[in-house]
C-alpha positions as CSV (number, residue, x, y, z in Angstrom):
1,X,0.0,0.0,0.0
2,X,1.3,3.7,-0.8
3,X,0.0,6.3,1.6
4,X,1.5,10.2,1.8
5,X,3.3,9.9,5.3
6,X,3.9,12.9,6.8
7,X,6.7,12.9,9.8
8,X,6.6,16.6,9.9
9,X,3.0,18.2,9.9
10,X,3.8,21.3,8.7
11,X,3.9,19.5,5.8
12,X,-0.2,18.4,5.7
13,X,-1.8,21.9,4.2
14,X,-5.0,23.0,6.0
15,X,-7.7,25.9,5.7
16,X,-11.5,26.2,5.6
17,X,-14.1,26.0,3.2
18,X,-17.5,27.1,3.1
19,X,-17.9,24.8,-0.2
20,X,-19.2,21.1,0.5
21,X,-17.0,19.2,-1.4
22,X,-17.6,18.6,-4.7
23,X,-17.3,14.4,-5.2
24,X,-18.3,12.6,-2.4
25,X,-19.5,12.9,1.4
26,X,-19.3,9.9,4.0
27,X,-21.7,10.9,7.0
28,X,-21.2,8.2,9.8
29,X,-24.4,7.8,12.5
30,X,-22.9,6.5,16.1
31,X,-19.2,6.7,15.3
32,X,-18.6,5.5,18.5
33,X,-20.3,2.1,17.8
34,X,-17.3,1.5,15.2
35,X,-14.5,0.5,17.6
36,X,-17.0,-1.4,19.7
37,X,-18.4,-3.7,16.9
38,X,-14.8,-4.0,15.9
39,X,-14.5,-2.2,12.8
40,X,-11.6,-1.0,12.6
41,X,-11.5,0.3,8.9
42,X,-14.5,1.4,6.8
43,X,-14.4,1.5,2.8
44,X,-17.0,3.2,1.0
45,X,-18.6,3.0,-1.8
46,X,-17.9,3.9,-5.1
47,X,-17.8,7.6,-6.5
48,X,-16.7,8.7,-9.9
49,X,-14.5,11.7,-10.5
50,X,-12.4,12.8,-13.5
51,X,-13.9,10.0,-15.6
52,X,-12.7,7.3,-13.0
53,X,-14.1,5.7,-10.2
54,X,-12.7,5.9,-6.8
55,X,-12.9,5.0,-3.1
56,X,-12.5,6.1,0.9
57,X,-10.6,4.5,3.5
58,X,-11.2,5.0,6.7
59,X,-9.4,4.1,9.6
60,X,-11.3,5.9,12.7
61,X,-8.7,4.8,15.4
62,X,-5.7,5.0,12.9
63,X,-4.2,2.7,10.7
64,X,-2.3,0.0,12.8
65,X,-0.8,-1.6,10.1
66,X,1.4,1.6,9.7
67,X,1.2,1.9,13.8
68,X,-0.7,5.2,13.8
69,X,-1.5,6.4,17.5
70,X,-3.7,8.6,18.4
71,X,-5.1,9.7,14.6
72,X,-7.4,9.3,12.2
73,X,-6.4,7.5,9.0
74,X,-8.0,8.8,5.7
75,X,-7.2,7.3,1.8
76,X,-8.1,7.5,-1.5
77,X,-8.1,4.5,-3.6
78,X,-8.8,3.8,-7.0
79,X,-11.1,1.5,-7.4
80,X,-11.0,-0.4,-10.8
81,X,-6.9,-1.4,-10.1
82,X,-7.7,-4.3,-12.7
83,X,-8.1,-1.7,-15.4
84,X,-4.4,0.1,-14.4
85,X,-3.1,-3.0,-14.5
86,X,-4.5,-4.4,-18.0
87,X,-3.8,-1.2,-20.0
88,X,-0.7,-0.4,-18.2
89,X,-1.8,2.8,-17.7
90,X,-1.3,6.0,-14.4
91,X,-3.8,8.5,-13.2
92,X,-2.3,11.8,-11.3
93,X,-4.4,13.0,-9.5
94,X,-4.4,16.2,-6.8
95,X,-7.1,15.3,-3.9
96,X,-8.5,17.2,-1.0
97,X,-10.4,15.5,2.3
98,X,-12.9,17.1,4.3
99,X,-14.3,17.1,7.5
100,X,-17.5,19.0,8.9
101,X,-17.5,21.3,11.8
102,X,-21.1,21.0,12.3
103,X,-21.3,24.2,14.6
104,X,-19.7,26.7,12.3
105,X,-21.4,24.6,9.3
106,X,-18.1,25.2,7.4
107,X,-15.1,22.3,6.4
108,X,-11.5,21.4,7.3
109,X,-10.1,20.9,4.4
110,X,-6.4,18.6,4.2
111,X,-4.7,18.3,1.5
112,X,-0.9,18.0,0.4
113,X,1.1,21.4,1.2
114,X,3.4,20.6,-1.1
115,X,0.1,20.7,-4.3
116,X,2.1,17.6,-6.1
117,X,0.2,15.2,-8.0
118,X,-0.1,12.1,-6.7
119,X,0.4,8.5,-9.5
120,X,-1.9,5.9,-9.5
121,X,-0.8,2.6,-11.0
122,X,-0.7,-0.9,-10.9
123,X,1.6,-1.0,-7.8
124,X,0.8,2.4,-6.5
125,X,-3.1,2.9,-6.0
126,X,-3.6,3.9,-2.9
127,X,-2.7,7.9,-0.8
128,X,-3.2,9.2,1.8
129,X,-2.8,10.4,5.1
130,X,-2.0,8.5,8.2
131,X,-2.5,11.4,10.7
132,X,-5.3,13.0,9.4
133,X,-6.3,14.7,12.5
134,X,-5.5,13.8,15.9
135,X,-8.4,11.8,17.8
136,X,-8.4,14.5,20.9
137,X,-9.0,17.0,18.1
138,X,-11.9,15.4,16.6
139,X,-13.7,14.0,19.7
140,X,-13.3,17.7,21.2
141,X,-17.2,19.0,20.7
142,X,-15.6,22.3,21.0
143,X,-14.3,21.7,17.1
144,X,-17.9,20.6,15.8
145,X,-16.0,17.9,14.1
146,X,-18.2,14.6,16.0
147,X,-21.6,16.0,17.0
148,X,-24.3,13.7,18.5
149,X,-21.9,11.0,18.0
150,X,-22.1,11.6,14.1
151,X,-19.6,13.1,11.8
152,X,-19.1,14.3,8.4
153,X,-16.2,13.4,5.7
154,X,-15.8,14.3,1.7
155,X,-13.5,14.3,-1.0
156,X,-12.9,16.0,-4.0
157,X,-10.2,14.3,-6.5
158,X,-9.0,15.8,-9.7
159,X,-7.3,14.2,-12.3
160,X,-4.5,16.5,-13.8
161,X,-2.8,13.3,-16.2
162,X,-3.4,10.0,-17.6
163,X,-0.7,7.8,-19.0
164,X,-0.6,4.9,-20.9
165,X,2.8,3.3,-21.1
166,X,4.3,2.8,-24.7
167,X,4.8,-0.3,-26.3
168,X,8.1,-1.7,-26.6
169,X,10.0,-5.2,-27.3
170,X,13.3,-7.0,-26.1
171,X,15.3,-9.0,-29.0
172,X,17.5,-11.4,-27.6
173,X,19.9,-12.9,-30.2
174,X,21.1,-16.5,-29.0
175,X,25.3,-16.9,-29.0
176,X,26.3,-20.0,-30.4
177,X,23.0,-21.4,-31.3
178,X,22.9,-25.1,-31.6
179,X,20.6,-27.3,-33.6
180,X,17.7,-29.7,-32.5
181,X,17.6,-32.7,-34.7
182,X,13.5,-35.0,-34.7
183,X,13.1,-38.3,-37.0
184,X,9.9,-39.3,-37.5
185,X,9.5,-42.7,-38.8
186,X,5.3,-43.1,-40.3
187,X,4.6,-46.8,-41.0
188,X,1.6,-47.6,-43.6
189,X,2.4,-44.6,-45.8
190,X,0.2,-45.8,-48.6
191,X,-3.1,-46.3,-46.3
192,X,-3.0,-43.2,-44.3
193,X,-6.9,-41.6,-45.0
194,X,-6.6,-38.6,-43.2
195,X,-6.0,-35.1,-45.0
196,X,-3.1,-34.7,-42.4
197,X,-0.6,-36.1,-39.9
198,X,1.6,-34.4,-37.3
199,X,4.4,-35.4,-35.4
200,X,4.7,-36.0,-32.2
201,X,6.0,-32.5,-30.2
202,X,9.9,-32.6,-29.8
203,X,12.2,-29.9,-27.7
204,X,14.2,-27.2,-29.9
205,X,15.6,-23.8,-27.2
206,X,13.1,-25.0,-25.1
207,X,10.1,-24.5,-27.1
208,X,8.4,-27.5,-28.6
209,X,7.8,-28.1,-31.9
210,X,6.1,-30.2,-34.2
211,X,5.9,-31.4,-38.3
212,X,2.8,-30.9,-40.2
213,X,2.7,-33.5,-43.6
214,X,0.0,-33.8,-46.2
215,X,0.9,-36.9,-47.9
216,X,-1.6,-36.1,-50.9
217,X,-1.0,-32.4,-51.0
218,X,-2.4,-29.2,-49.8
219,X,-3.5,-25.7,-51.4
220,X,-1.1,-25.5,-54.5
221,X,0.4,-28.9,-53.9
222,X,-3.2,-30.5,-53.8
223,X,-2.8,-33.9,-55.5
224,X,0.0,-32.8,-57.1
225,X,2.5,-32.9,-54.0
226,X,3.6,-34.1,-50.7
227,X,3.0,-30.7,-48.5
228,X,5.1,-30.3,-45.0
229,X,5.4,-27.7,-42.8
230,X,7.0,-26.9,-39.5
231,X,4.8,-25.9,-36.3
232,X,5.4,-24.0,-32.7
233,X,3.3,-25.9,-31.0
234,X,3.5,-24.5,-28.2
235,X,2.3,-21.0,-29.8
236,X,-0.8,-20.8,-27.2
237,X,2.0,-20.5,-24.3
238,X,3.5,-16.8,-26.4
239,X,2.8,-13.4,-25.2
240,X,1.2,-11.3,-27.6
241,X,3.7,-9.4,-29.9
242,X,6.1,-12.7,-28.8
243,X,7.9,-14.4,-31.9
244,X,10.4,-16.8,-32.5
245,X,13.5,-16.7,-35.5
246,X,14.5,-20.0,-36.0
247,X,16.3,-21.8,-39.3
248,X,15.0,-25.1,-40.3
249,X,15.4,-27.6,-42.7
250,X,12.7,-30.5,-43.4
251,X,13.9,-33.9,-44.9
252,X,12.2,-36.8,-46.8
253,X,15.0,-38.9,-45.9
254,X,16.5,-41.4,-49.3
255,X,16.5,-45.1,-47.5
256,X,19.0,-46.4,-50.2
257,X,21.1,-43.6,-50.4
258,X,22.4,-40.6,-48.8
259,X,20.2,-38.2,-51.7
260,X,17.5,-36.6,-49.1
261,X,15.0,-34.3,-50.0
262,X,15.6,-31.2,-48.0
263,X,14.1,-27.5,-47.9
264,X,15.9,-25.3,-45.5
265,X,14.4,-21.4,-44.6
266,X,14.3,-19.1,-41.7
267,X,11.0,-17.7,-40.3
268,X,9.7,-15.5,-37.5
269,X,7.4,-18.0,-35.8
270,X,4.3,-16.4,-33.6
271,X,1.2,-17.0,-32.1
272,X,-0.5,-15.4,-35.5
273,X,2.0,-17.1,-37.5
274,X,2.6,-20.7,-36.4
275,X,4.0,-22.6,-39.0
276,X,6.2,-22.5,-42.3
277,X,7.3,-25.1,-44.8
278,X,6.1,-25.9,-48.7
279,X,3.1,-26.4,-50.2
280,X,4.9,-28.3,-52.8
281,X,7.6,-30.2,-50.6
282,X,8.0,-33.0,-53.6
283,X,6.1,-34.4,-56.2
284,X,4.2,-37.4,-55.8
285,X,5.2,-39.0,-58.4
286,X,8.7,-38.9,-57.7
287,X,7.9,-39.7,-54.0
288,X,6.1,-43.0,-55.2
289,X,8.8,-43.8,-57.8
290,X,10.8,-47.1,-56.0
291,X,14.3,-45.5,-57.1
292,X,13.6,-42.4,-55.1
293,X,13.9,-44.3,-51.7
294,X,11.7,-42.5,-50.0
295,X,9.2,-44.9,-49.2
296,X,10.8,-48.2,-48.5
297,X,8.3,-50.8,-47.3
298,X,5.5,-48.4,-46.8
299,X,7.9,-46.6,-44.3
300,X,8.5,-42.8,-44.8
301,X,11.7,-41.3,-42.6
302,X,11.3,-37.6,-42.3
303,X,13.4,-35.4,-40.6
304,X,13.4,-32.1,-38.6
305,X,16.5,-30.0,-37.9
306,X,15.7,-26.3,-36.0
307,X,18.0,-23.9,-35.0
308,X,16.6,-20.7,-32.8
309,X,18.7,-18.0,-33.2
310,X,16.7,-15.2,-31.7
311,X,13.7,-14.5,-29.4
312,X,11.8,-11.5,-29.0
313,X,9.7,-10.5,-25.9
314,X,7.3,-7.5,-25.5
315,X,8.1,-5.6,-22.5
């Protein structure tokens, strides 16, 4: 929690007002029943000022978490943190408290001596004061302050600035980059009925990866072509604006000989962009033809080889 702590009072500006205050009032009935039922802090409801909606804190015997004696505790809070914290955005604010003397029918008014605007953000989103008035000063009916056991607070809060932080992006560039090599051996070539198979997921720069085949083609390749592709499997797991450079080469692998069928490329893999490869990988005919050596016994070897070089991160 982030409160304005004041050692030296001198720094907590006062002065009267004849104004209510503009945003919100808290009147408390039997403010002496609070520390016998035990509460010890009291939030209010919801008010809306400068487009955003806020909240009091009170602490009526002083905030002991902060081991205020002998004060009042008073904060503003934003209310909707989730909403700082999603956009990555700060609210300054300046903000003035109140109190009633109910005798002159006029109001303290505390505020921040020094007039600075106050950020609220993610990890900052609630000020204050800890010593908002002393408790002989407010229980004194002299000051008008507690009347008939009931007492009057407000608030007024304006916004002066609203910032949303920029967007931005860390490229790391991997030294010495090493490759990750995945054979996949698919029995029963010739009787596979489905428009696709995959791979199972293998480890490359710890990210896991996978090969997409079409054995009888796909887009341009369709029944022309063996298509493959490479995947990120793990894509769902990126942040958005996340991506991946990695170099790859995909291999039909030549069972008689050392002739494979290779593509190699480089691609910026992402959560939008998931996979790369070739539509037209290699021909089907050639693929079928028995001196090829690709498919030997209705077995098919193919081959994945990925080197990252390079990951990006938003910040």
């Amino acid at each position: 929690m982030a409160n304005l702590v004041y050692s030296n009072l001198e720094e907590v500006g006062r002065c009267i007002s004849e104004a209510a205050p503009r945003h919100y009032i808290l009147k408390i009935m039997s403010f002496s029943l609070l520390a016998k039922t035990g509460i010890d802090k009291y939030e209010s409801g919801e008010f809306e000022a400068g487009g955003y909606k806020w909240k009091l804190v009170l602490y009526p015997h002083g905030n002991k978490s902060r081991n205020v004696k002998e004060h009042l505790s008073l904060y503003l809070v934003f209310a909707h943190v989730a909403s700082l914290i999603r956009l990555d955005s700060e609210v300054h604010a300046v903000f003035r408290f109140f109190l009633l003397d109910q005798t002159k029918d006029n109001y303290l008014v505390v505020h921040d001596a020094t007039g600075k605007e106050r950020p609220f953000h993610r990890s900052m989103h609630q000020w204050g004061f800890d010593q908002l008035i002393p408790i002989r000063s407010f229980n004194d009916v002299g000051n008008g302050y507690l009347l008939d056991d009931s007492c009057v607070f407000g608030a007024e809060v304006f916004v002066t600035k609203e910032m949303t932080s920029g967007k931005g992006e860390c490229l790391s560039m991997i030294k010495d980059a090493f490759s990750s090599k995945h054979v996949w051996k698919i029995e029963n070539f010739s009787n596979l009925d489905s428009e696709y198979k995959e791979s199972q997921q293998f480890f490359a720069a710890n990210h896991k990866w996978k090969i997409h085949l079409f054995p009888r083609g796909r887009r341009h390749g369709l029944g022309t072509h063996i298509s493959m592709y490479l995947a990120l499997a793990d894509s769902a797991t990126l942040l958005d604006g996340s991506k991946i450079f990695a170099e790859f080469t995909l291999r039909i692998l030549n069972q008689q000989q050392s002739r494979h069928i290779a593509g190699k490329v480089s691609h910026w893999f992402s959560s939008s962009s998931q996979e790369s490869g070739w539509e037209k990988f290699v021909s089907l005919a050639y693929f079928y033809h028995a001196s090829s050596g690709c498919l030997v016994k209705d077995i098919c070897m193919v081959e994945a080889e990925v080197t990252v070089h390079a990951v990006s991160n938003t910040l």
